[in-house]
N, C-alpha and C positions, 0 to 999 in steps of 0.2 A: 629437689625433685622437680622437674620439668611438669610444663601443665600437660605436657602428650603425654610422660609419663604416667601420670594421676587420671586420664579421661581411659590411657588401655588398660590401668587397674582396676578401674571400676567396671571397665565392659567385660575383663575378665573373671571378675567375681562375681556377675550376675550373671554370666552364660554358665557358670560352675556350679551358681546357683540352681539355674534353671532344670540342670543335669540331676541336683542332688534333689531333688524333688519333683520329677519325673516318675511316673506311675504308669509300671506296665499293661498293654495294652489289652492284653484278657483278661487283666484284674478289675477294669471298666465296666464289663457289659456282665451284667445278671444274671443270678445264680440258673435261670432257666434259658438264657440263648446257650450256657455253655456245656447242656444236656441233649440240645438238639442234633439229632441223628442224622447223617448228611446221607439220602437214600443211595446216591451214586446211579450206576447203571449195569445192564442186568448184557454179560457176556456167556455162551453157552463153556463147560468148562468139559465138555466132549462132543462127539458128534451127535447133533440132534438126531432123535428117531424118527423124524418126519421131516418131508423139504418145506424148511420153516424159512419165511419173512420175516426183516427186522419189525418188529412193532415200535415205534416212535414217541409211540405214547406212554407204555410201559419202559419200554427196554430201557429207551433214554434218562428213565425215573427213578427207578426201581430196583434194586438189587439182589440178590437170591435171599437174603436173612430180612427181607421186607423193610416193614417203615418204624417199627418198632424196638423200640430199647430194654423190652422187657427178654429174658434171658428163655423162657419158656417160649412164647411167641416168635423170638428169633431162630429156636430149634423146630419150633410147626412149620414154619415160612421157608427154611433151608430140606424142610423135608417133602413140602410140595413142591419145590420147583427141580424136584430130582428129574431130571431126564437120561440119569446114565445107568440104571438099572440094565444089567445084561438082558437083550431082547434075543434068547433062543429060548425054544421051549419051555412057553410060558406054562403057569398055573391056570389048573381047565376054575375056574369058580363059579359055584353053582348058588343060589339063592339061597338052598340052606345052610349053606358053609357060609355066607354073610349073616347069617342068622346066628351062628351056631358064635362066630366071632366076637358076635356080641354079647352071649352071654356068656364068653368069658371075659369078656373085657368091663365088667356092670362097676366091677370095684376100681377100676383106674380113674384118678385124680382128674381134673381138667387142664391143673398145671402141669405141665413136663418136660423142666428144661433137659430132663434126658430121656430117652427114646428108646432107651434099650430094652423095656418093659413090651412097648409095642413091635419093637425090632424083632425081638424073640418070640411075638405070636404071627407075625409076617409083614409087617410095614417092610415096604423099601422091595418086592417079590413084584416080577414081570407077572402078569396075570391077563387072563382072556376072557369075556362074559358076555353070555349073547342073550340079549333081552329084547324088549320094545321102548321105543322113547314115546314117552307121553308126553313130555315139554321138553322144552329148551329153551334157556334165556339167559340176557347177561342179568348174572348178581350182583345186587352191592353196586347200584350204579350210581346212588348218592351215598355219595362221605367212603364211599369204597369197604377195603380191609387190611387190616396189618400187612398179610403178604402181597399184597398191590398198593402197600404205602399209599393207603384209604385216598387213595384218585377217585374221580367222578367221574363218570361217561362208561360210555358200555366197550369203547378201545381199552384201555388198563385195568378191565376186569373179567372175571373167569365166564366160561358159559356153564351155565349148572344145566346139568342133562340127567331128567326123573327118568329112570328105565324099571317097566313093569314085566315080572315075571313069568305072568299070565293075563293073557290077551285077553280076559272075560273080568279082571277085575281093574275099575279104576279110581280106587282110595288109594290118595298118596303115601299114606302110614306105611300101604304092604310096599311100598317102592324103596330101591336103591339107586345110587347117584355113581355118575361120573362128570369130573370136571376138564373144563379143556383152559388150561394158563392162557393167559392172553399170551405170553416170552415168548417171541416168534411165532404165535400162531398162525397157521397157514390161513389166505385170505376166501379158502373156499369153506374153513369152518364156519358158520355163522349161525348160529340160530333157525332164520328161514330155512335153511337148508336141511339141515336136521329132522326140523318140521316136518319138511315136505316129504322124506322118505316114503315112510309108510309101510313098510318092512323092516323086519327085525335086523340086526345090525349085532357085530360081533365087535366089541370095543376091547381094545389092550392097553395095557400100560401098569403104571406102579399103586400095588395097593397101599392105602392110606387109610390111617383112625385119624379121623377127624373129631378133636375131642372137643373142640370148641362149642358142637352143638349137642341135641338132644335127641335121643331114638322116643318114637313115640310109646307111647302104654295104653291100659287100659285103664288110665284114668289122663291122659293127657295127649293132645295131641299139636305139639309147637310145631314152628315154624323154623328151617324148612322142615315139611314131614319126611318121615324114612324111617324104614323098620331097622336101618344098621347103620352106626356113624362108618364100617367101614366101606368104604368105595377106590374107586378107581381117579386117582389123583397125581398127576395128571393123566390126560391122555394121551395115550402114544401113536395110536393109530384108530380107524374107525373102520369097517367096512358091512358094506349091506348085501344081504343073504337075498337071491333070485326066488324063494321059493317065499311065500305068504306065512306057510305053517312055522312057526315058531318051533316045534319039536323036530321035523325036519332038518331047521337048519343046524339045531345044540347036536344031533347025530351026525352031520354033513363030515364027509371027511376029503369033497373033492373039492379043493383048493377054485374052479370052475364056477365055483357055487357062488364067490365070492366076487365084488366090488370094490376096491379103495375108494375112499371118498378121500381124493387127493386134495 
């Protein structure tokens, strides 16, 4: 055996070595990087209901089943970012049907990675509600939430919008809620603007139980307050009523009357 012979046998049994003990490369990294959920980015999967901008902050981040790996939370996240709810002839909802909602809703779970329980009392229903907004703000703007893959800042998160029944009461408890997704939100929604209305405003879009939080009682009153986890999630549309009277406008039937806040 030649000495070239004996130096390419030994480089070849230590390259074969090296081969046979070789450890693949996700078998490396830790039982917890290989559970992390990759948020992706958030595409609309019909025509938006509204002429929506890409949001940058979300869309780029974010994807319809949120930031979470939890199988319940990933069915809450894919049910708020519904925007393809048939828009004709919505559901008229009245204050006490958000009430009424609720008391049948007192026994459902908080967990529910299926939805057919609320599906069957109206989740996922075009609906129309003409109230008073007493605030408006971005929520969750530290450490965010599941379905905005808990981002910070007030771009990658929802606007919560208190809307009061009656223009002569303002405890939060008796209020209901609509939210507006950040997922292309158009850049005239914003909070200030909302604000500034000052007239009652007839809001559309898909009803939602939000089961994540808590209606208030008469021995409790959490945070956010609301007399019904059901609301209006997201929003589809907003628009504001020309006349002051709030009864006025819930009887309005000439289209005249109305405003889009485009």
């Amino acid at each position: 055996m030649t000495l070239m012979t004996q130096i390419c046998g030994f480089v070849l049994c230590a390259l074969l070595g090296a081969v046979r003990t070789v450890t693949p490369i996700g078998a490396l990294a830790p039982p917890s990087a290989q559970t992390i959920q990759q948020p992706g980015t958030f595409s609309p999967v019909c025509t938006l209901p509204f002429d929506g901008v890409r949001n940058p902050a979300s869309d780029d981040h974010c994807a319809i089943k949120g930031g979470s790996s939890d199988p319940a939370k990933q069915a809450e996240s894919t049910a708020k970012n519904n925007f393809c709810s048939p828009t004709h002839d919505p559901d008229t909802l009245t204050y006490q049907k958000l009430l009424d909602l609720q008391a049948q809703s007192a026994n459902i779970p908080k967990e529910l990675p299926d939805r057919k329980e609320v599906e069957n009392l109206g989740e996922g229903n075009y609906v129309s509600y003409v109230a008073l907004i007493k605030n408006a703000h971005y929520s969750d703007t530290t450490g965010g939430e599941a379905v905005n893959c808990n981002l910070s800042g007030d771009a990658p998160n929802d606007i919560h919008i208190v809307l009061m029944s009656n223009p002569n009461d303002t405890d939060e408890c008796k209020s209901t809620t609509a939210e507006m997704s950040p997922h292309y939100r158009p850049t005239n929604w914003t909070p200030a603007k909302l604000n500034a209305l000052g007239k009652p405003v007839r809001i559309k879009g898909q009803l939602f139980y939000d089961n994540s939080h808590s209606p208030c009682t008469a021995h409790s009153r959490p945070n956010p307050k609301r007399a019904s986890l059901w609301e209006i999630h997201p929003v589809y549309s907003i628009e504001v009523c020309k006349s002051n009277n709030l009864d006025e406008c819930r009887t309005s039937t000439d289209p005249a009357e109305w405003t889009a806040l485009e």
